[in-house]
MARDOPA-532882 format. One record per residue (C-alpha): x, y, z; residue number from 1. Coordinates in pm, 1 decimal, m for minus. Layout:
<sites>
<site><px>X</px><py>Y</py><pz>Z</pz><sevo>NUM</sevo></site>
...
</sites>
This chain:
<sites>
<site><px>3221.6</px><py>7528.0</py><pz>m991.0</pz><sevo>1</sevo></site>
<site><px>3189.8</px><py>7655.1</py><pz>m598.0</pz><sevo>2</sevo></site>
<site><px>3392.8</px><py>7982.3</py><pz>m596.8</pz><sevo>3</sevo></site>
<site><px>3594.9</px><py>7945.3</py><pz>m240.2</pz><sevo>4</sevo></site>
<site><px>3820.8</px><py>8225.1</py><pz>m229.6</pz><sevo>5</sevo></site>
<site><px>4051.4</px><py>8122.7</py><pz>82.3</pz><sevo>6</sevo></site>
<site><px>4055.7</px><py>7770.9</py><pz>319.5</pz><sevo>7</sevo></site>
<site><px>3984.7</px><py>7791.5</py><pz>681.9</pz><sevo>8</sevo></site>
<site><px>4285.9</px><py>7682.4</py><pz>903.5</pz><sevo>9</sevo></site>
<site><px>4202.5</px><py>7468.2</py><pz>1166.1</pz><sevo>10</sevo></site>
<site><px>4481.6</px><py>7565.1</py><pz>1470.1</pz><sevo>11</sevo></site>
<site><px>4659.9</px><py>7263.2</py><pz>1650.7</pz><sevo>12</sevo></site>
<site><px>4912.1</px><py>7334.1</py><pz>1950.5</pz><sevo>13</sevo></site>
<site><px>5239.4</px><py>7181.8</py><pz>1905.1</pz><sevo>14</sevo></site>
<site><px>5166.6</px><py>7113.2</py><pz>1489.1</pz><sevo>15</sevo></site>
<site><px>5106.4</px><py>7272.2</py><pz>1182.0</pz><sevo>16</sevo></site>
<site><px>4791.3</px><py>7473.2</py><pz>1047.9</pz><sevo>17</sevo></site>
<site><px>4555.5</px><py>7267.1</py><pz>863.3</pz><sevo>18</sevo></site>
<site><px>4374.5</px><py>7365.6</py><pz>554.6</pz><sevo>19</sevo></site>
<site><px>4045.3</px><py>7310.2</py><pz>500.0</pz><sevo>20</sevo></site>
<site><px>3713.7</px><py>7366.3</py><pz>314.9</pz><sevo>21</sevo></site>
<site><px>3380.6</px><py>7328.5</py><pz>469.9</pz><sevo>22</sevo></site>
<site><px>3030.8</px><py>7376.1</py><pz>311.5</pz><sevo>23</sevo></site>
<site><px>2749.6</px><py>7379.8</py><pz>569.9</pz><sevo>24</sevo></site>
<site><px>2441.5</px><py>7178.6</py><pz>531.4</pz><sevo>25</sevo></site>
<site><px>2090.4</px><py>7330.4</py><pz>434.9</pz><sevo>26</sevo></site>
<site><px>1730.2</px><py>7300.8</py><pz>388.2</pz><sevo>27</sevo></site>
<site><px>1638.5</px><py>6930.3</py><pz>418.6</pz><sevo>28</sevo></site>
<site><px>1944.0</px><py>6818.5</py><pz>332.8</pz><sevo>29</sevo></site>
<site><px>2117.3</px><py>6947.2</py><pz>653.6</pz><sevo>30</sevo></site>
<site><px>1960.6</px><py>6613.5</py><pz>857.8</pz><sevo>31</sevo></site>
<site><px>2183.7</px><py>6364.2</py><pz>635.5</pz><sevo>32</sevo></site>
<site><px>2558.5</px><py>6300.6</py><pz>738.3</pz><sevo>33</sevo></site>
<site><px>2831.0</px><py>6554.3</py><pz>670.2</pz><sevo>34</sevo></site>
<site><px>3080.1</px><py>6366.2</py><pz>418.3</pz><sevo>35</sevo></site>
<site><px>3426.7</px><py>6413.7</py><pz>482.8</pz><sevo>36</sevo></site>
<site><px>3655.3</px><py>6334.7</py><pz>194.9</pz><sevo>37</sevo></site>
<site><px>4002.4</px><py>6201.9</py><pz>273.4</pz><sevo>38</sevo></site>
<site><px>4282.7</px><py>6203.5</py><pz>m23.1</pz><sevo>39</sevo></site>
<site><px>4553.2</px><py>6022.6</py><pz>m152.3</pz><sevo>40</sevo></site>
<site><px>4954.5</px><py>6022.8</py><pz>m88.9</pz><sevo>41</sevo></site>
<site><px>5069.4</px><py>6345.7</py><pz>m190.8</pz><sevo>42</sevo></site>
<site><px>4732.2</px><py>6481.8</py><pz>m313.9</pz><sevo>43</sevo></site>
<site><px>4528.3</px><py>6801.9</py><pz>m196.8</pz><sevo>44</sevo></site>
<site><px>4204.9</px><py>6893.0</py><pz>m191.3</pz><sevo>45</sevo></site>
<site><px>4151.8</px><py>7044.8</py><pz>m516.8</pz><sevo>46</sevo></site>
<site><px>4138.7</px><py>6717.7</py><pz>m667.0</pz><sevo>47</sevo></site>
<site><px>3834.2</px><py>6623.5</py><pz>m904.7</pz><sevo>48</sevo></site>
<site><px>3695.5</px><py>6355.7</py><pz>m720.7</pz><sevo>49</sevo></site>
<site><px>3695.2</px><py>6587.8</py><pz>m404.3</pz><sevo>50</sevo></site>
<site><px>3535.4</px><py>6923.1</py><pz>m594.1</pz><sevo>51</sevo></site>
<site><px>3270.8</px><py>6669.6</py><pz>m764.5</pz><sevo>52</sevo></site>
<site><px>3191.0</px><py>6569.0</py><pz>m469.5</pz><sevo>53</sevo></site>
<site><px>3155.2</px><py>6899.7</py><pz>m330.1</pz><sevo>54</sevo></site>
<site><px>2906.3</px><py>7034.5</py><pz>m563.2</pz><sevo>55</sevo></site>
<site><px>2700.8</px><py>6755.7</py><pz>m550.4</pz><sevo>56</sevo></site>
<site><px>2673.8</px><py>6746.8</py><pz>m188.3</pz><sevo>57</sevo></site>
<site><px>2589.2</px><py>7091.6</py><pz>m237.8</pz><sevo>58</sevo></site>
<site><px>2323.9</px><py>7053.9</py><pz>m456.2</pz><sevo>59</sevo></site>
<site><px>2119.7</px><py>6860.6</py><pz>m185.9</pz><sevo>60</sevo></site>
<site><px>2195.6</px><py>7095.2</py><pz>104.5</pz><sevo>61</sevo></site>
<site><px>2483.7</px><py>6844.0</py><pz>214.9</pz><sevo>62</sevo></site>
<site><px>2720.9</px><py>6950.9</py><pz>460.8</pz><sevo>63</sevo></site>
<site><px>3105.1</px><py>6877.1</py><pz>309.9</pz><sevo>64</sevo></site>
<site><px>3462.6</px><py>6908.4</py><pz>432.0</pz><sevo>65</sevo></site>
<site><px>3752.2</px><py>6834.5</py><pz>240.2</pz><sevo>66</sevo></site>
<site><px>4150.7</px><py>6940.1</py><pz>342.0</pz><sevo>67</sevo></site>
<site><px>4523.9</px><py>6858.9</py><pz>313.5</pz><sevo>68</sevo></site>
<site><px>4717.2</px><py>6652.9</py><pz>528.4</pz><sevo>69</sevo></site>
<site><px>5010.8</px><py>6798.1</py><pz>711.9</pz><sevo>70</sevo></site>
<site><px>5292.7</px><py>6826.0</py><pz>449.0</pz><sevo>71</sevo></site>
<site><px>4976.6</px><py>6876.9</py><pz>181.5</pz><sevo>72</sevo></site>
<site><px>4850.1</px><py>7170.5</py><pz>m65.4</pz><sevo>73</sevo></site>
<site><px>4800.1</px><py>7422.1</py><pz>174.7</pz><sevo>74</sevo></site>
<site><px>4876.9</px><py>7305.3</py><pz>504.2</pz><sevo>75</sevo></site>
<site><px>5154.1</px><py>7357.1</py><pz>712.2</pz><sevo>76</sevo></site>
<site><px>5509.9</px><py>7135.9</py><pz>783.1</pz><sevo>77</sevo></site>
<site><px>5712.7</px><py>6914.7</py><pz>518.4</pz><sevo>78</sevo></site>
<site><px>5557.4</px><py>6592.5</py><pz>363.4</pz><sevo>79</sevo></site>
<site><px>5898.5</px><py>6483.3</py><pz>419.2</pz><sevo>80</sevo></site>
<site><px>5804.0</px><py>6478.4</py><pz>775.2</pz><sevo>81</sevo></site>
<site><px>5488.1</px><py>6268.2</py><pz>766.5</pz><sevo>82</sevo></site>
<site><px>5394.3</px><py>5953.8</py><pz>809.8</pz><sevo>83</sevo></site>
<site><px>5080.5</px><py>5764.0</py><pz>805.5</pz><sevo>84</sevo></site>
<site><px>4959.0</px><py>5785.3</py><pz>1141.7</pz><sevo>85</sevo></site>
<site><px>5018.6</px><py>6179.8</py><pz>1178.5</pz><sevo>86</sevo></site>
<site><px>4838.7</px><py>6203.5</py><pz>906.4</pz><sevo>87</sevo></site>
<site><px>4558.6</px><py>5981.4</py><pz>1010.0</pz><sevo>88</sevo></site>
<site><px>4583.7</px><py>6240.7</py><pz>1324.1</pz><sevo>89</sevo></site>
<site><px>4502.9</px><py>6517.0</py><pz>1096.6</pz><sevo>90</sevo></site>
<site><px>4194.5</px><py>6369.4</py><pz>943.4</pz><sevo>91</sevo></site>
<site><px>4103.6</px><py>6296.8</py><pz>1289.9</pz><sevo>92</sevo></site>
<site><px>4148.5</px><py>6635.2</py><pz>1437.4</pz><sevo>93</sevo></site>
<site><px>3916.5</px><py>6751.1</py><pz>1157.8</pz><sevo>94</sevo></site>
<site><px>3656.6</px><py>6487.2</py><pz>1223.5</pz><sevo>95</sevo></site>
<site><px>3616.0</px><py>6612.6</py><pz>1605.0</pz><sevo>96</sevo></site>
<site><px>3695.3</px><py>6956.6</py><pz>1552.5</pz><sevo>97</sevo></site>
<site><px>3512.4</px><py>7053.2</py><pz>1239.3</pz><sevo>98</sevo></site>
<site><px>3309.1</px><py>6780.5</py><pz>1130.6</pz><sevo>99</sevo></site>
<site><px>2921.5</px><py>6852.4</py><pz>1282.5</pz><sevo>100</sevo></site>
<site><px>2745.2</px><py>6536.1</py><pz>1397.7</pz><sevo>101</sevo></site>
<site><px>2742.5</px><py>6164.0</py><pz>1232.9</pz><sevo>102</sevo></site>
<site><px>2969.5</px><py>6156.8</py><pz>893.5</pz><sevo>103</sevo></site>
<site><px>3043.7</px><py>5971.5</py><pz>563.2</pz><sevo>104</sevo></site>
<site><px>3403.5</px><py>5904.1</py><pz>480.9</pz><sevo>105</sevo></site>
<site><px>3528.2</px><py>5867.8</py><pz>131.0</pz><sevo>106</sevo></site>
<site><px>3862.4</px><py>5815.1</py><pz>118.8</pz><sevo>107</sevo></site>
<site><px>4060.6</px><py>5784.6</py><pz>m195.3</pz><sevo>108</sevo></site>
<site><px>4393.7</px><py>5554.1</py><pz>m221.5</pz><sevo>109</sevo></site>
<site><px>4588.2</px><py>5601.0</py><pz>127.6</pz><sevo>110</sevo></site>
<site><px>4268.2</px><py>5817.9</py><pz>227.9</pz><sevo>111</sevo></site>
<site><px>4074.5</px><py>5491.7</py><pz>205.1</pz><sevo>112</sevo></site>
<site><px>4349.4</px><py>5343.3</py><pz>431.4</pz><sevo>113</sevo></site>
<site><px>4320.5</px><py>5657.7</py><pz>673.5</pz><sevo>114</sevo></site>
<site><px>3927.3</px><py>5597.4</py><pz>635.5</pz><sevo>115</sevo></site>
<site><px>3945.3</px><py>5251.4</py><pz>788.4</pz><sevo>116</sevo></site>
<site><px>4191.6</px><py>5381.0</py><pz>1079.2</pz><sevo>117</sevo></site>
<site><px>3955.2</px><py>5665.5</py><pz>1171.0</pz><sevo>118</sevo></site>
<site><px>3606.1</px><py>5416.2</py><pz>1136.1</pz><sevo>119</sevo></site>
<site><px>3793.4</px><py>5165.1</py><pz>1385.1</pz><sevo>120</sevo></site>
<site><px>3894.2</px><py>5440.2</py><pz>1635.3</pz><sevo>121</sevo></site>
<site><px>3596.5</px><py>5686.6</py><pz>1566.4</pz><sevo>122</sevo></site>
<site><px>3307.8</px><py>5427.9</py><pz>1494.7</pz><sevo>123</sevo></site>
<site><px>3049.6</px><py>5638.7</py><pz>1713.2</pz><sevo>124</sevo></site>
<site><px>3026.8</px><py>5877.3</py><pz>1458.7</pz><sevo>125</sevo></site>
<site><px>3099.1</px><py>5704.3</py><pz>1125.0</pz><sevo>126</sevo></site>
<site><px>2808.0</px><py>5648.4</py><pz>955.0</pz><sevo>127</sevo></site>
<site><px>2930.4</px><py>5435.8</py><pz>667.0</pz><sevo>128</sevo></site>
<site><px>3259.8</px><py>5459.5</py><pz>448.4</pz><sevo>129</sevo></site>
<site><px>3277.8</px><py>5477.0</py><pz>41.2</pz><sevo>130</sevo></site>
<site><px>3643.6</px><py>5358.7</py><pz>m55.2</pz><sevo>131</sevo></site>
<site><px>3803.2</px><py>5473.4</py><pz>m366.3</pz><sevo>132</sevo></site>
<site><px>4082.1</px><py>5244.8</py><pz>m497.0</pz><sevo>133</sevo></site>
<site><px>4159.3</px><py>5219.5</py><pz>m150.7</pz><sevo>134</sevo></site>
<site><px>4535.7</px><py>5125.4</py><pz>m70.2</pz><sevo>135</sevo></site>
<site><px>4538.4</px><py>5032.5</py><pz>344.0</pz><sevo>136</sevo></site>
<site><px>4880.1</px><py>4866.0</py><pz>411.2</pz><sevo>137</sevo></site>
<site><px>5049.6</px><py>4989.1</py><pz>97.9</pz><sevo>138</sevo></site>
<site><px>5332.5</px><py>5106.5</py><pz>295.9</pz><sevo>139</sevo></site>
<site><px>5430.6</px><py>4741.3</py><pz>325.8</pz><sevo>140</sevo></site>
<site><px>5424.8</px><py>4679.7</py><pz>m45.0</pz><sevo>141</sevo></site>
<site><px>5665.1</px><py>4972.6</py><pz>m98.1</pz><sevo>142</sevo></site>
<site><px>5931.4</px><py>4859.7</py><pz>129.3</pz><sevo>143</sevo></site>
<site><px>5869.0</px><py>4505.3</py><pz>m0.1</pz><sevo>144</sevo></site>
<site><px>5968.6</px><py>4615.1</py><pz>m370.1</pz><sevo>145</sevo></site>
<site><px>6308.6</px><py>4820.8</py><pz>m261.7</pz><sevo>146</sevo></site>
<site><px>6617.4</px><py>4731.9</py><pz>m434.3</pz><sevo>147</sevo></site>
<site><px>6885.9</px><py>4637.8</py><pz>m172.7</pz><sevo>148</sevo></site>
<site><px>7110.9</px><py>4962.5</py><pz>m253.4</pz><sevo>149</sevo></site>
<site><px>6746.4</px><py>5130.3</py><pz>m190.5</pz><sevo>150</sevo></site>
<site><px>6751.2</px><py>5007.3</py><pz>144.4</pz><sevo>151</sevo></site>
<site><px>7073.6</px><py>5094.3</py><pz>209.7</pz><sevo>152</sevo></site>
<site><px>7029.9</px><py>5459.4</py><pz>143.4</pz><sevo>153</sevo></site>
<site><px>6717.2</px><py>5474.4</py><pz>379.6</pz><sevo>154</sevo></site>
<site><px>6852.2</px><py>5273.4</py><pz>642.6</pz><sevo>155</sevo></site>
<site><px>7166.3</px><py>5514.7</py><pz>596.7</pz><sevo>156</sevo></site>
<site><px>6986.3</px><py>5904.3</py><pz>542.5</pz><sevo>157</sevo></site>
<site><px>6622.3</px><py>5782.2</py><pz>624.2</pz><sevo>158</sevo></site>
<site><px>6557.3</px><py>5915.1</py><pz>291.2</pz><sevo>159</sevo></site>
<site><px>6508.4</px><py>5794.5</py><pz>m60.0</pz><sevo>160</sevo></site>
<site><px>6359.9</px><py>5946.8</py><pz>m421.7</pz><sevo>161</sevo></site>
<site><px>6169.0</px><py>5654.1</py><pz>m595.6</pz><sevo>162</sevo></site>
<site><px>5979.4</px><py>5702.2</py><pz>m965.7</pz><sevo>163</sevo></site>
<site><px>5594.8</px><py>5821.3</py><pz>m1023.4</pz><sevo>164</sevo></site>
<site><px>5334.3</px><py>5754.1</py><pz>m1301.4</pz><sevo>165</sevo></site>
<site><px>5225.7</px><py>6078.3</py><pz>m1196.1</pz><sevo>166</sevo></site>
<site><px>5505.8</px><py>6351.3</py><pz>m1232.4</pz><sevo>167</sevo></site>
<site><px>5803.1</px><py>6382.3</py><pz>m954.0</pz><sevo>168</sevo></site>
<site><px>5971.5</px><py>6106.5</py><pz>m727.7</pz><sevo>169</sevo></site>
<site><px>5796.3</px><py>6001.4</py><pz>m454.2</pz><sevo>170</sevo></site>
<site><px>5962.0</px><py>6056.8</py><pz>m134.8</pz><sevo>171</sevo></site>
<site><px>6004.6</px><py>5747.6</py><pz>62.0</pz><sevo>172</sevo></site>
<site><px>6127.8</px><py>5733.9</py><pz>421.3</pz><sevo>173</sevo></site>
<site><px>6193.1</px><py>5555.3</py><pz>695.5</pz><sevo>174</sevo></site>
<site><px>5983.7</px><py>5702.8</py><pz>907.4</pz><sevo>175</sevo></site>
<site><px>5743.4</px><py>5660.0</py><pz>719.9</pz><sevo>176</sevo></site>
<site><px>5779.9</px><py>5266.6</py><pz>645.8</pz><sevo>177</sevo></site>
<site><px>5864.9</px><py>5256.7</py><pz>1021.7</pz><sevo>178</sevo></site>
<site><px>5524.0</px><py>5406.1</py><pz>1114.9</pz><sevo>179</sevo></site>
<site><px>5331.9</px><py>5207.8</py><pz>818.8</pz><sevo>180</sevo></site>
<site><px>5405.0</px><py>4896.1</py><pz>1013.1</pz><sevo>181</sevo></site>
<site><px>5269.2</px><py>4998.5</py><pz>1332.3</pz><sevo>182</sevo></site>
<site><px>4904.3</px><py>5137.0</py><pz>1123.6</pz><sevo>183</sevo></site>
<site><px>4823.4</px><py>4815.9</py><pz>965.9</pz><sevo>184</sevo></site>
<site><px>4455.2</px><py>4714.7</py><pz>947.7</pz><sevo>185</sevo></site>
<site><px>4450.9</px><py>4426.3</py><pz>725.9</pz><sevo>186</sevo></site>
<site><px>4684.3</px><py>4230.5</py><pz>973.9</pz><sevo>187</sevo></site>
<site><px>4352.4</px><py>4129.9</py><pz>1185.8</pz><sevo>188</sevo></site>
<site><px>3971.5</px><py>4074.1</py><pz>1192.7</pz><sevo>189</sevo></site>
<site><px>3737.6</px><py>4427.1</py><pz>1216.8</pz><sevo>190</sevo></site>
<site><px>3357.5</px><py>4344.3</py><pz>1261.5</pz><sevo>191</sevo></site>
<site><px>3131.8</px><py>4652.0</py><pz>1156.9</pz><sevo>192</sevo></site>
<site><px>2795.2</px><py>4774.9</py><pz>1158.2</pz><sevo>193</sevo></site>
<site><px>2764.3</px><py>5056.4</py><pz>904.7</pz><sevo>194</sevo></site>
<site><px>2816.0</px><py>5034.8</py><pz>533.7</pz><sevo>195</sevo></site>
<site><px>3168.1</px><py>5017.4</py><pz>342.8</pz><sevo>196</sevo></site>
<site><px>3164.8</px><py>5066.5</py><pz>m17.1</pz><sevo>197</sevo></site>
<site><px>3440.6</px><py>4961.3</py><pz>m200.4</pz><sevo>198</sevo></site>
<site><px>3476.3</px><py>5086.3</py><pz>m525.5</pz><sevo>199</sevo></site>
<site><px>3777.1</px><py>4981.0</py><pz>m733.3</pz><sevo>200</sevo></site>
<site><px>3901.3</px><py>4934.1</py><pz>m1127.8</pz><sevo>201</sevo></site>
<site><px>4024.7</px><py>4654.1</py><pz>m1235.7</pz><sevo>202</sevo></site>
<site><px>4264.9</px><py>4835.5</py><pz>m1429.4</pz><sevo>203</sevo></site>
<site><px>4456.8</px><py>4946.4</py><pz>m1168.7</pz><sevo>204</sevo></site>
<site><px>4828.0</px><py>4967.4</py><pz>m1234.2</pz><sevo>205</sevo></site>
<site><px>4890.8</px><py>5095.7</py><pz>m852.4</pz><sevo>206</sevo></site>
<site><px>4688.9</px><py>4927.8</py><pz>m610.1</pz><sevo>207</sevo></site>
<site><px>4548.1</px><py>4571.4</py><pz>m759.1</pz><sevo>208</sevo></site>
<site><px>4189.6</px><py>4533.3</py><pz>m731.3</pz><sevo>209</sevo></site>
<site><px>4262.4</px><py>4239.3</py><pz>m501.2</pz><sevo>210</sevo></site>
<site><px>4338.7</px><py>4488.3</py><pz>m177.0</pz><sevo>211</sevo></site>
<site><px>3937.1</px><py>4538.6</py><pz>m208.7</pz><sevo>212</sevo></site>
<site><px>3867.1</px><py>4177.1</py><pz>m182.8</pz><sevo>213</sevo></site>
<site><px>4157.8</px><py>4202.6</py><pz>91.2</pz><sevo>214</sevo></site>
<site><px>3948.4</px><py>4437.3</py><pz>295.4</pz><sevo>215</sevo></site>
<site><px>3614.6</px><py>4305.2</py><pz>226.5</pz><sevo>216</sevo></site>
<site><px>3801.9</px><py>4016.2</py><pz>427.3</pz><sevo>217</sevo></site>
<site><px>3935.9</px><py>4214.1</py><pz>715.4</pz><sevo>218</sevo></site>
<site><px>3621.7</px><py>4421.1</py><pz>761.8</pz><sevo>219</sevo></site>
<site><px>3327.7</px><py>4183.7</py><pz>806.3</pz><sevo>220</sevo></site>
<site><px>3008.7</px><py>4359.2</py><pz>821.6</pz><sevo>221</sevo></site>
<site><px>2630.3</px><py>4280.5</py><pz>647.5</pz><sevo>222</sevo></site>
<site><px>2674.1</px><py>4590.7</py><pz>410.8</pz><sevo>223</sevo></site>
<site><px>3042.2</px><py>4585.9</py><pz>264.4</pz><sevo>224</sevo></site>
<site><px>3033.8</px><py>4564.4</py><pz>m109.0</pz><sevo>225</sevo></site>
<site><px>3263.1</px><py>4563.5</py><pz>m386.5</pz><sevo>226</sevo></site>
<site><px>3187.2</px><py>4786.4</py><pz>m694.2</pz><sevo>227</sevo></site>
<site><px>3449.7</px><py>4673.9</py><pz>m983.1</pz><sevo>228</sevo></site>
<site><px>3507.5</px><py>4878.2</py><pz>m1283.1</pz><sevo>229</sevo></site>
<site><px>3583.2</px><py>4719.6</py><pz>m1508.5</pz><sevo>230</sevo></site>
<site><px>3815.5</px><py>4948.9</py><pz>m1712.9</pz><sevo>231</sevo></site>
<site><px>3857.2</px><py>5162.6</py><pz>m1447.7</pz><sevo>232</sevo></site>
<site><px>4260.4</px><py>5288.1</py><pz>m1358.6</pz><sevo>233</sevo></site>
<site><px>4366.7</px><py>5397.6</py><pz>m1049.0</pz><sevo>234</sevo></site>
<site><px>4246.1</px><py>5776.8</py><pz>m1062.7</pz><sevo>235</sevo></site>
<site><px>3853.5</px><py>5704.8</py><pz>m1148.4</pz><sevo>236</sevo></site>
<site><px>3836.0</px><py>6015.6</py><pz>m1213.1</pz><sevo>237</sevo></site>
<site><px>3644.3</px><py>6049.9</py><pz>m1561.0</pz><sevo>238</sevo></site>
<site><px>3261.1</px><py>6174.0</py><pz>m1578.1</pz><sevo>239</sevo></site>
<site><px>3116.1</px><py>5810.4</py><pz>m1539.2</pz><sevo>240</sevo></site>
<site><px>3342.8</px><py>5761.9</py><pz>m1230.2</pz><sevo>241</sevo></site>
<site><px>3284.9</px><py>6024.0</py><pz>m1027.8</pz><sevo>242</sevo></site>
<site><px>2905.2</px><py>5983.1</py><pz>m1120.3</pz><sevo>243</sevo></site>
<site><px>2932.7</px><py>5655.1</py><pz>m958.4</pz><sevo>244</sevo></site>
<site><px>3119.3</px><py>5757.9</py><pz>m676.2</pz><sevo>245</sevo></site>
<site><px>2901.0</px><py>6057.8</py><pz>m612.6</pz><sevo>246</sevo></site>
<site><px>2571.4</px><py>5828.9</py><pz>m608.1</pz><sevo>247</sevo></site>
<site><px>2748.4</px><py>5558.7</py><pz>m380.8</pz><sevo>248</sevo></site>
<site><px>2803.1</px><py>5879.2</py><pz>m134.4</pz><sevo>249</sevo></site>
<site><px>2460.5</px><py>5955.0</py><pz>m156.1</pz><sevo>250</sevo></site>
<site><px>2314.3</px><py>5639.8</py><pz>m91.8</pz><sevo>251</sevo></site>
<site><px>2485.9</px><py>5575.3</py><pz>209.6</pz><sevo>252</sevo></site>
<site><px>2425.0</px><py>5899.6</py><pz>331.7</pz><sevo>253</sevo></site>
<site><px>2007.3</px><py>5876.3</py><pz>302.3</pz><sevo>254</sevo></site>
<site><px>1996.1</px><py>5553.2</py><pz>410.6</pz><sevo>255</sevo></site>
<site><px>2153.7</px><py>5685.4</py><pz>704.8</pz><sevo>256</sevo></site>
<site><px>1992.3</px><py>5917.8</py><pz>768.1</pz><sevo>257</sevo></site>
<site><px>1602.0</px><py>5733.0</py><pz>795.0</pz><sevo>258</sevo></site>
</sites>
């Protein structure tokens, strides 16, 4: 495992700190794209998909950057006071501002959703995108599944506690269904030119393996693929997945680079 004693903080006037992790490129494999890897709703960047990653872009001299939203692991501000598209304007901030040259995006869950936001606004440098069990638009299905007393209490403190496979609450609000609205991608037609890997289990209990079909849809381009596993959950996060993942990434990234 890469020993990285402290983050870097990348310094933003008028917002928070962000935390981040970046491994410079090397040797030959400093001319393919850095990969940036973008994570899920309340996740950080000491995930296993994003340290896998890590050391096996380092293994090939692979530049790498991975950090936590605003309201994330280490970075600065509340969750409470995020919303999708702030935190789409953190990824972006470290795309321009620490991200050298053309770049691989992997996002995983709402990271796959903040992947296609960035790829539509940033497609100059986007070099292709590897999706994990990406969720774009799940806002939507949240607010579509609150009970009517539910939406009473956000409408009423803008707030609300709602259960998690994975440990504590999550913490809905309305700013953040409010902004989820206005960030939709799979609402129109997006014609691309650089790969988009989708890669999805069909045993997912939190985003259906239909949203990949979804965005395979809504992003037309020659080289968007679906990868289904087939007992795969939502995590993918055993050896054999992030082996997949990790030669997806890789792929992409030589090919685009010549």
């Amino acid at each position: 495992m890469i020993d990285h004693p402290e983050p870097s903080y990348l310094e933003r006037p008028g917002r928070g700190r962000l935390a981040y992790f970046y491994s410079p490129g090397y040797g030959a494999g400093a001319d393919l794209p850095c990969v940036l890897f973008l994570g899920g709703f309340r996740s950080d960047m000491g995930g296993s998909k994003a340290l896998y990653l890590e050391e096996s872009c380092r293994a090939r001299g692979q530049s790498f950057i991975r950090f936590d939203y605003a309201g994330h692991g280490l970075s600065e501000e509340s969750f409470e006071d995020g919303c999708i598209g702030e935190w789409r304007d953190d990824a972006r901030d470290i795309l321009d501002r620490v991200a050298p040259g053309p770049v691989i995006l992997v996002g995983s869950s709402m990271g796959g959703w903040i992947s296609l936001l960035l790829l539509i606004e940033r497609a100059e440098r986007i070099k292709g995108v590897v999706g994990i069990a990406a969720a774009p638009d799940f806002t939507l299905s949240i607010e579509s599944e609150l009970q009517p007393e539910q939406r009473a209490e956000v409408e009423a403190h803008g707030i609300i506690a709602v259960p998690s496979a994975y440990g504590e609450p999550y913490i809905i609000t309305r700013k953040l269904i409010e902004d989820g609205r206005r960030q939709c991608v799979l609402n129109r037609t997006h014609r691309i030119g650089v790969p988009l890997t989708l890669i999805h289990g069909k045993r997912d209990a939190d985003v259906p393996w239909q949203a990949a079909e979804a965005i395979k849809t809504h992003f037309e381009g020659p080289q968007t693929k679906i990868i289904y596993v087939e007992d795969g959950e939502h995590r993918l996060s055993r050896p054999e997945d992030l082996a997949l993942i990790a030669g997806e990434v890789e792929a992409i990234s030589r090919a685009a680079a010549g």
